[in-house]
LUMMIMAR-388943 format. One record per atom (N, C-alpha, C): x, y, z; atom name; residue in one letter; residue number from 1. Coordinates in pm, whole numbers, m for minus. Each point is the difference from the previous one (the first is absolute). Layout:
LUMMIMAR-388943
X / Y / Z / CA / a / NUM
...
//
This chain:
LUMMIMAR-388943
10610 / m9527 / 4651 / N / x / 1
118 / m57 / 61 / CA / x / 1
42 / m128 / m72 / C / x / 1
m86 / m52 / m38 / N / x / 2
24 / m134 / m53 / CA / x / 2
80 / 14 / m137 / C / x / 2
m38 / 95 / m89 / N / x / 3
37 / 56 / m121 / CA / x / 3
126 / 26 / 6 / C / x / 3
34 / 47 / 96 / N / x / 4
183 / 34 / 55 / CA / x / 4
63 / m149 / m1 / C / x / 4
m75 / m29 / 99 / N / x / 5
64 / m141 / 38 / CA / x / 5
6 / m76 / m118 / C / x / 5
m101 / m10 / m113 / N / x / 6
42 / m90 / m142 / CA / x / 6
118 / 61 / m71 / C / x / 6
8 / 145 / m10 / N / x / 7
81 / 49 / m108 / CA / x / 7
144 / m14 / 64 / C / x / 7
2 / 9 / 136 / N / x / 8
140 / m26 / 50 / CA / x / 8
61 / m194 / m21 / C / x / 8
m125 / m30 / 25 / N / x / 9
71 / m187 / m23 / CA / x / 9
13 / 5 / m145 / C / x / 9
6 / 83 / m97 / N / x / 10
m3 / m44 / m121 / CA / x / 10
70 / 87 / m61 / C / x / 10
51 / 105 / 48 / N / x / 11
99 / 83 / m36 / CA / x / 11
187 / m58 / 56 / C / x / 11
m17 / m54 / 144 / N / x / 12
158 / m7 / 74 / CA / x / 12
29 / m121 / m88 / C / x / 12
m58 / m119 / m77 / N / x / 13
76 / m82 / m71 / CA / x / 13
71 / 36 / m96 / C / x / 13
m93 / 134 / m63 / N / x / 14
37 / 30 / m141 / CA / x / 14
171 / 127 / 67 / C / x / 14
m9 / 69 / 100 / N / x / 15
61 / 54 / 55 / CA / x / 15
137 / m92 / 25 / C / x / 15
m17 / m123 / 51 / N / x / 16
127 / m82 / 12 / CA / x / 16
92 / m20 / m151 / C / x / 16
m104 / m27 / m96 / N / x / 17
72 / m57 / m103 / CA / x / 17
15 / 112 / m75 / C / x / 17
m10 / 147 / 9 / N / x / 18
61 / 126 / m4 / CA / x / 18
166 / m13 / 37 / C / x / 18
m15 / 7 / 109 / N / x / 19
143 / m5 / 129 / CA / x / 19
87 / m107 / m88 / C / x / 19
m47 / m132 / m4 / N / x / 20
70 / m85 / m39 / CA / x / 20
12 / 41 / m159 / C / x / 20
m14 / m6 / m49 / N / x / 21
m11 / 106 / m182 / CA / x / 21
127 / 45 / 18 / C / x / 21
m52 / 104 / 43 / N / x / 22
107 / 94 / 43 / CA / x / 22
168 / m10 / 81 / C / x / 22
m30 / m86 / 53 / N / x / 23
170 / m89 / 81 / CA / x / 23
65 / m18 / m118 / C / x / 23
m115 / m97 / m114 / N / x / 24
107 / m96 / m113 / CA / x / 24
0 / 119 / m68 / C / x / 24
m61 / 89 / m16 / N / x / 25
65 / 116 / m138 / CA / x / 25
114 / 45 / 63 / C / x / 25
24 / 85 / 109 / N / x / 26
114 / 10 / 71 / CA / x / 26
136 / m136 / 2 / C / x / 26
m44 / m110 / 26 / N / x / 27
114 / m31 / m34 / CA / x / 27
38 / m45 / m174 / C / x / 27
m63 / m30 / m42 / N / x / 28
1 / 42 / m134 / CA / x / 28
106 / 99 / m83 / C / x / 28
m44 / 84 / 73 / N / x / 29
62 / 116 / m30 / CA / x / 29
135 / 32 / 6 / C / x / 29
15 / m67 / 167 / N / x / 30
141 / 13 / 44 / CA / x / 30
64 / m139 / m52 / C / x / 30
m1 / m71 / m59 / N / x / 31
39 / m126 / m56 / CA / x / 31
30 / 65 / m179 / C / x / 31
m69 / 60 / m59 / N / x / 32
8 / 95 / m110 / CA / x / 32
96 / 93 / m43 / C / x / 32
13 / 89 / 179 / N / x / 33
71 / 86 / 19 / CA / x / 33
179 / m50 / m30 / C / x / 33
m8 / m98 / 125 / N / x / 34
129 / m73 / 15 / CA / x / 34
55 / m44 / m107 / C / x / 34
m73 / m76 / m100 / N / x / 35
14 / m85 / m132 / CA / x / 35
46 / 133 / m126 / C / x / 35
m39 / 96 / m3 / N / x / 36
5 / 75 / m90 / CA / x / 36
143 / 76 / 60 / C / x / 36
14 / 45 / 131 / N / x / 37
166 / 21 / 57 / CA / x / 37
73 / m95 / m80 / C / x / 37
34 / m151 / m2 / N / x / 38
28 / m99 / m11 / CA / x / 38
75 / m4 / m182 / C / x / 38
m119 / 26 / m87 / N / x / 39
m21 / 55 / m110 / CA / x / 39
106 / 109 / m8 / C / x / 39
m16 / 135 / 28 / N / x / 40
39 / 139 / m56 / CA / x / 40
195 / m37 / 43 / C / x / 40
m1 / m123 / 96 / N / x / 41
161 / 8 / 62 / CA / x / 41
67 / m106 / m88 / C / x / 41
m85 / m66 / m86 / N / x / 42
37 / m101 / m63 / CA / x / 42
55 / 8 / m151 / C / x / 42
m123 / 160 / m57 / N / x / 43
31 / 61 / m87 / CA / x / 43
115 / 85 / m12 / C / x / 43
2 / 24 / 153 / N / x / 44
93 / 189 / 24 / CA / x / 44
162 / m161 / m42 / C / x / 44
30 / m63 / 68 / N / x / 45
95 / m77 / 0 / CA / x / 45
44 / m47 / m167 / C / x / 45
m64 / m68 / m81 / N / x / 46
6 / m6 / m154 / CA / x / 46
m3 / 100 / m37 / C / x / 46
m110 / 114 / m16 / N / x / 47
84 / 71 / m51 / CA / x / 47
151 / 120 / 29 / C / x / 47
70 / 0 / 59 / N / x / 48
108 / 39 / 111 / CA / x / 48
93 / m49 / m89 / C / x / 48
m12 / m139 / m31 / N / x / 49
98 / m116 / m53 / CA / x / 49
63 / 96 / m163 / C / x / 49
m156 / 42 / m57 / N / x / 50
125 / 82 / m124 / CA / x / 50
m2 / 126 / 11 / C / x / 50
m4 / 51 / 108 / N / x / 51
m4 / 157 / 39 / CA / x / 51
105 / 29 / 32 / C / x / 51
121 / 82 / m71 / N / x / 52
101 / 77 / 1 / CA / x / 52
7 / 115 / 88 / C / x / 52
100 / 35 / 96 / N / x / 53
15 / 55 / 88 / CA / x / 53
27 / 175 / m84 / C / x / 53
m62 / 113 / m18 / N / x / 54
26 / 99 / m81 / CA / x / 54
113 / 55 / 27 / C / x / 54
71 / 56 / m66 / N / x / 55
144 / 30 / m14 / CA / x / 55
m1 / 166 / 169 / C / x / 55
64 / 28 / 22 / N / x / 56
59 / 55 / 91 / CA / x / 56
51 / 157 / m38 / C / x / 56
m18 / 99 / 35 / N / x / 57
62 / 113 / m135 / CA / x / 57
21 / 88 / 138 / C / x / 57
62 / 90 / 17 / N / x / 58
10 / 116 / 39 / CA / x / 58
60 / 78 / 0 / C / x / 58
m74 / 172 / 75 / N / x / 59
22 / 76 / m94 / CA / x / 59
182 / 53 / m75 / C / x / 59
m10 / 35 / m109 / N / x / 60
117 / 29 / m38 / CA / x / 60
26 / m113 / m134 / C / x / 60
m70 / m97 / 10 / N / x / 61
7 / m119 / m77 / CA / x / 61
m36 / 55 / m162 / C / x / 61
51 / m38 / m88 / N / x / 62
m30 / m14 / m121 / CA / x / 62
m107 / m59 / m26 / C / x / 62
m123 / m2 / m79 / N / x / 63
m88 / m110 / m81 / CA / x / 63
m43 / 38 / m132 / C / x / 63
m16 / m51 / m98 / N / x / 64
m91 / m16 / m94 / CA / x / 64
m149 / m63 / 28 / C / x / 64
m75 / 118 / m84 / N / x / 65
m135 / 59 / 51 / CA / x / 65
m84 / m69 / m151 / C / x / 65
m124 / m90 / 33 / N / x / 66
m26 / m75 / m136 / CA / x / 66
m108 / 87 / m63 / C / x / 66
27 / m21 / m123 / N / x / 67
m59 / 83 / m92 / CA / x / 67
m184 / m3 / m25 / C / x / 67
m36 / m121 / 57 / N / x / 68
m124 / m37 / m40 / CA / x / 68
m72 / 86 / 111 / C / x / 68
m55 / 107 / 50 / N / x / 69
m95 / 64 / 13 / CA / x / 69
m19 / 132 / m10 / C / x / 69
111 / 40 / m76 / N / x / 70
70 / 140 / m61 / CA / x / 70
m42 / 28 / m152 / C / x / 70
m20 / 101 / m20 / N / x / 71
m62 / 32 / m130 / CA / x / 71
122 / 84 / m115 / C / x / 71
m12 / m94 / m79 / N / x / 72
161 / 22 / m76 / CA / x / 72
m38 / 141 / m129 / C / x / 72
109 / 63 / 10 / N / x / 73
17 / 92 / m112 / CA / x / 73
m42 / m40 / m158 / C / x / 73
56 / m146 / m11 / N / x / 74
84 / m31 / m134 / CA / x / 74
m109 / m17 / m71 / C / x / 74
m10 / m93 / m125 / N / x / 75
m79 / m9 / m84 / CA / x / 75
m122 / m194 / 36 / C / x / 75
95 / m57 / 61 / N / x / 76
m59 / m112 / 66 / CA / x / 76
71 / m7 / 183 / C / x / 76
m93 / m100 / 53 / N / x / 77
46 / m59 / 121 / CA / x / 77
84 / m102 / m40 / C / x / 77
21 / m52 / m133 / N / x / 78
97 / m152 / m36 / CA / x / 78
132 / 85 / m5 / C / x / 78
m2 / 129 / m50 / N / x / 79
111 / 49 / m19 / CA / x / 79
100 / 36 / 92 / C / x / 79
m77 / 35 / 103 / N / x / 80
44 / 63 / 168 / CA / x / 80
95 / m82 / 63 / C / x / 80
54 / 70 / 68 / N / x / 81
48 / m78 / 106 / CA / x / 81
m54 / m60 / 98 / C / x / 81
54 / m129 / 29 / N / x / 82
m77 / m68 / 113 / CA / x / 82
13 / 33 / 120 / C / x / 82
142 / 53 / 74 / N / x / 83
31 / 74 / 97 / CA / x / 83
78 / 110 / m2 / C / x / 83
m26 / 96 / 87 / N / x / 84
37 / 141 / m3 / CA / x / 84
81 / m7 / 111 / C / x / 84
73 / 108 / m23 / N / x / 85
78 / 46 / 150 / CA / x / 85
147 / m14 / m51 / C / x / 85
89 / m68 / 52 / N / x / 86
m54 / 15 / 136 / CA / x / 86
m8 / 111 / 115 / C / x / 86
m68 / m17 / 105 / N / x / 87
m48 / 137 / 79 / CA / x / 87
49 / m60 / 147 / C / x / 87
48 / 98 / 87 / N / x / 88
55 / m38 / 120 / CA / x / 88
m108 / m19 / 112 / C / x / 88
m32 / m45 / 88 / N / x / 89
m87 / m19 / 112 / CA / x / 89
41 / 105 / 127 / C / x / 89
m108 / 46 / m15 / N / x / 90
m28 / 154 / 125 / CA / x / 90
m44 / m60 / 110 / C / x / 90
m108 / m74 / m31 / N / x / 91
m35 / m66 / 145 / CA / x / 91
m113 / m123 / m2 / C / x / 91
4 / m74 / 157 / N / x / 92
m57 / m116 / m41 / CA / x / 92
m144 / m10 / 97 / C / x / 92
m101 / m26 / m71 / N / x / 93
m103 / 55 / 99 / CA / x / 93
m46 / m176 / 58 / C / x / 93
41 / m82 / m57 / N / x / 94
m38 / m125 / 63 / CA / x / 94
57 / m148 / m108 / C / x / 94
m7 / m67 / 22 / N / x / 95
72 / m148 / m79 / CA / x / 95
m58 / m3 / m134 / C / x / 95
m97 / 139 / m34 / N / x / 96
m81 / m59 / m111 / CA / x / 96
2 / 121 / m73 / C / x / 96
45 / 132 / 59 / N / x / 97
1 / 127 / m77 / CA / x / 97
109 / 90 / 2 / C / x / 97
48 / 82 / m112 / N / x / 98
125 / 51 / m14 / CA / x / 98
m25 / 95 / m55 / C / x / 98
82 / 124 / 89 / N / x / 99
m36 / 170 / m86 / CA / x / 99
111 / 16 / m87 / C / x / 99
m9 / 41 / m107 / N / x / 100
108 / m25 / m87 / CA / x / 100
77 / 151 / m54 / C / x / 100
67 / 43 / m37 / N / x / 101
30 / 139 / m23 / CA / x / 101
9 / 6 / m186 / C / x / 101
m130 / 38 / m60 / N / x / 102
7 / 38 / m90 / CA / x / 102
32 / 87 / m92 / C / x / 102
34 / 12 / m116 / N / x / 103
35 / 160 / m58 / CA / x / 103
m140 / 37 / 13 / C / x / 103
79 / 145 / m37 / N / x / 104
m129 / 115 / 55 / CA / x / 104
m92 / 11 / m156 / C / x / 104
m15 / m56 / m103 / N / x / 105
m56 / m12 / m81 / CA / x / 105
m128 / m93 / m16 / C / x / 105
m12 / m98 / 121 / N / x / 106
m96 / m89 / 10 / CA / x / 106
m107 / 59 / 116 / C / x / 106
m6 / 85 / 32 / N / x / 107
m69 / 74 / 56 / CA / x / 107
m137 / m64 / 66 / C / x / 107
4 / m55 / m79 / N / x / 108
m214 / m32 / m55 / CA / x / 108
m5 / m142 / 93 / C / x / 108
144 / m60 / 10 / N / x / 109
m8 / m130 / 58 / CA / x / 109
56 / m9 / 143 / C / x / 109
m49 / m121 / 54 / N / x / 110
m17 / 41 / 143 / CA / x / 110
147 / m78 / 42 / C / x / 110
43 / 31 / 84 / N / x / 111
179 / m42 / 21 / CA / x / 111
m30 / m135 / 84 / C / x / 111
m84 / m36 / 31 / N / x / 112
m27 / m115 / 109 / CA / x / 112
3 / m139 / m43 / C / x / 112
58 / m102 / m14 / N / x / 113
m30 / m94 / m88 / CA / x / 113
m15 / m142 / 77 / C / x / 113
m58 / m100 / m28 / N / x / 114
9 / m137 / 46 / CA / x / 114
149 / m67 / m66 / C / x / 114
24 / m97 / 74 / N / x / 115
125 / m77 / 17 / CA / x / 115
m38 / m57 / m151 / C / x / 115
m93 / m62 / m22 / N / x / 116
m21 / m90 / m99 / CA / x / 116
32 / 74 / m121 / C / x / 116
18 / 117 / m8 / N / x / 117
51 / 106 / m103 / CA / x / 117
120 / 13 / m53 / C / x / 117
100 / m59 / 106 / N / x / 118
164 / 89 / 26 / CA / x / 118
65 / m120 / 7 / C / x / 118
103 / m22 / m98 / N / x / 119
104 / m67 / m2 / CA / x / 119
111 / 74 / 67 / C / x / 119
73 / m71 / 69 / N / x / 120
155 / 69 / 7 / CA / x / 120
112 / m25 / m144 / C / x / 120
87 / 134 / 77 / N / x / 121
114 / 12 / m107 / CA / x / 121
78 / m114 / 31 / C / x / 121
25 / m50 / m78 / N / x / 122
153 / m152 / 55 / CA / x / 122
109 / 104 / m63 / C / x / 122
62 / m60 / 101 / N / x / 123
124 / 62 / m14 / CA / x / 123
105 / m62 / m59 / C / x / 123
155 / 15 / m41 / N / x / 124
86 / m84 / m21 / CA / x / 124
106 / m7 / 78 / C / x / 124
98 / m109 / m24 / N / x / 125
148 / 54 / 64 / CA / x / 125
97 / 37 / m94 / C / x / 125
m83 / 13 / m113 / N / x / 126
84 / 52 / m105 / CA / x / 126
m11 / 164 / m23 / C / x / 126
137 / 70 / 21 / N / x / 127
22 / 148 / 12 / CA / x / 127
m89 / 64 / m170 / C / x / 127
m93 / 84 / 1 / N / x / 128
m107 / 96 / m85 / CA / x / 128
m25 / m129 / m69 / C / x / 128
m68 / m104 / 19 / N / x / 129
m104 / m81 / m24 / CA / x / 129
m128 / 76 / m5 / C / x / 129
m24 / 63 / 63 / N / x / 130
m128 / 46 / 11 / CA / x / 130
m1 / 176 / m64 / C / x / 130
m47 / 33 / m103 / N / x / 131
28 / 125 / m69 / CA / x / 131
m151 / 62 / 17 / C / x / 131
40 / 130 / 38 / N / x / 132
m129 / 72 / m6 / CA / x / 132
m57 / m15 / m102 / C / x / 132
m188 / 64 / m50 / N / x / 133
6 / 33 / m136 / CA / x / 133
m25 / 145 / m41 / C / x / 133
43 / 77 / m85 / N / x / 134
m4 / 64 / m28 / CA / x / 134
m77 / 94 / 11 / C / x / 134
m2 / 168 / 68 / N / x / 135
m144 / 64 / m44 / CA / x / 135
m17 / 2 / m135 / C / x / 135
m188 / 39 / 50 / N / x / 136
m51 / 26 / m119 / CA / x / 136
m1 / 132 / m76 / C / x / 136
24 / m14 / m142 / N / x / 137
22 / 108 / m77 / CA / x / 137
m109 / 38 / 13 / C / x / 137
19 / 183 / 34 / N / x / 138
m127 / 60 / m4 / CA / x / 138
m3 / 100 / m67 / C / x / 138
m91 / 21 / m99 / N / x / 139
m16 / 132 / m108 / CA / x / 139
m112 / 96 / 38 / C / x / 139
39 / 97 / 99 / N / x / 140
m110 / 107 / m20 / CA / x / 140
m110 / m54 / 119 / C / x / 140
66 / m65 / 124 / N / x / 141
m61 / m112 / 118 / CA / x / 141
m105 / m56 / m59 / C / x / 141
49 / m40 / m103 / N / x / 142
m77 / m148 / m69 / CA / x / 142
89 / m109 / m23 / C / x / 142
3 / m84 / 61 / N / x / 143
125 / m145 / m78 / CA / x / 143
m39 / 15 / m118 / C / x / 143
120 / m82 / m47 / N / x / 144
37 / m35 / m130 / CA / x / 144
13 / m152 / 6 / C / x / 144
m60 / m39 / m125 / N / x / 145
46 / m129 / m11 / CA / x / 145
109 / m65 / m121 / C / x / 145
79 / m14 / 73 / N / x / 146
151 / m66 / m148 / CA / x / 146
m58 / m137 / m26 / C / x / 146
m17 / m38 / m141 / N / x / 147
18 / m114 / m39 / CA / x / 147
173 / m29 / m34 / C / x / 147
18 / m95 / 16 / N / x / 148
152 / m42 / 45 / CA / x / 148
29 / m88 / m171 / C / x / 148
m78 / m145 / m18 / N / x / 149
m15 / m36 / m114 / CA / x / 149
m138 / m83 / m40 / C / x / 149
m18 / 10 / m150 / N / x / 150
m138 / m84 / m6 / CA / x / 150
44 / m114 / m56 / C / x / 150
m81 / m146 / 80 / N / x / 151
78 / m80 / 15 / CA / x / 151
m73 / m100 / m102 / C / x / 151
m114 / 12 / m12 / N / x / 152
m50 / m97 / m138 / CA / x / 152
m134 / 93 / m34 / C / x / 152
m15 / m22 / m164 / N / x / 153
m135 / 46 / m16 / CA / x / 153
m82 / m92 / m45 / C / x / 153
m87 / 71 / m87 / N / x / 154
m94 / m122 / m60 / CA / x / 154
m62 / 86 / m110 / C / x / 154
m38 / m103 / m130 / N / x / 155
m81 / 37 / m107 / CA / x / 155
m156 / m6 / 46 / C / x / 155
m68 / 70 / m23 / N / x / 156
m142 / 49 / 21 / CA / x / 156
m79 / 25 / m120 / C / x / 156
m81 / m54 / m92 / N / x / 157
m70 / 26 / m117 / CA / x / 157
118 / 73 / m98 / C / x / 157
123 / m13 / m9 / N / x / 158
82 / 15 / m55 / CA / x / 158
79 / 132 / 18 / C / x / 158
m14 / 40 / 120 / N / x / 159
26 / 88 / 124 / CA / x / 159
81 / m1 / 71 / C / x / 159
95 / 61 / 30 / N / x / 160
73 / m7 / 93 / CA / x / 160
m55 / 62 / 112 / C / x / 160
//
């Protein structure tokens, strides 16, 4: 009995300063908690300041579709075009994605695109300012490519 009676007087001190431990980690915590809210609203606010509101499109809208995650025909990516299209908007699945109506030749690629992709067409108030471009010449449903003119060359080990 006595053995009880020691291990209990020598256990409930260590038991208090458990409890009490434990209060200050808790508030700790919630002092942490609050402070780091404090933080993420302070950040969300600066950065906001150069955050551009994304442009607005729907469907029926014109855009140009950017070239950089498209895999080009030509002989370089320097050579390519930087934007394609333009392609009309079918539909809008949220502020950040746009189904786009592609020719039926891109098959392989998925019609869905992020905003950060798609410029709009500007328009003018000037009457056929804005000219289609041309299809592409096709030989045998292979394009063709016209060189139009060559515009500088260069000597190469005495090479043209």
């Amino acid at each position: 009995m006595e053995d009880i009676h020691n291990l209990t007087q020598f256990t409930l001190p260590k038991i208090l300063l458990l409890e009490r431990y434990q209060r200050k980690i808790q508030t700790v915590k919630q002092d942490v908690k609050r402070e780091l809210e404090v933080a993420i609203k302070w950040f969300k606010r600066y950065a906001d300041k150069s955050r551009a509101n994304p442009p607005v499109f729907n469907p029926g809208d014109m855009v140009w579709l950017s070239s950089k995650n498209i895999k080009s025909t030509g002989p370089t990516k320097k050579l390519s075009e930087r934007w394609l299209g333009p392609f009309p908007i079918l539909k809008k699945f949220n502020i950040h994605a746009y189904h786009l109506k592609l020719p039926s030749q891109w098959k392989s690629i998925h019609p869905v695109f992020h905003i950060s992709l798609l410029e709009p067409v500007k328009t003018s108030k000037i009457p056929n300012w804005y000219q289609e471009p041309p299809p592409p010449i096709t030989i045998e449903k292979e394009e063709e490519w016209e060189v139009s003119q060559i515009l500088d060359s260069k000597l190469k080990r005495r090479e043209l």
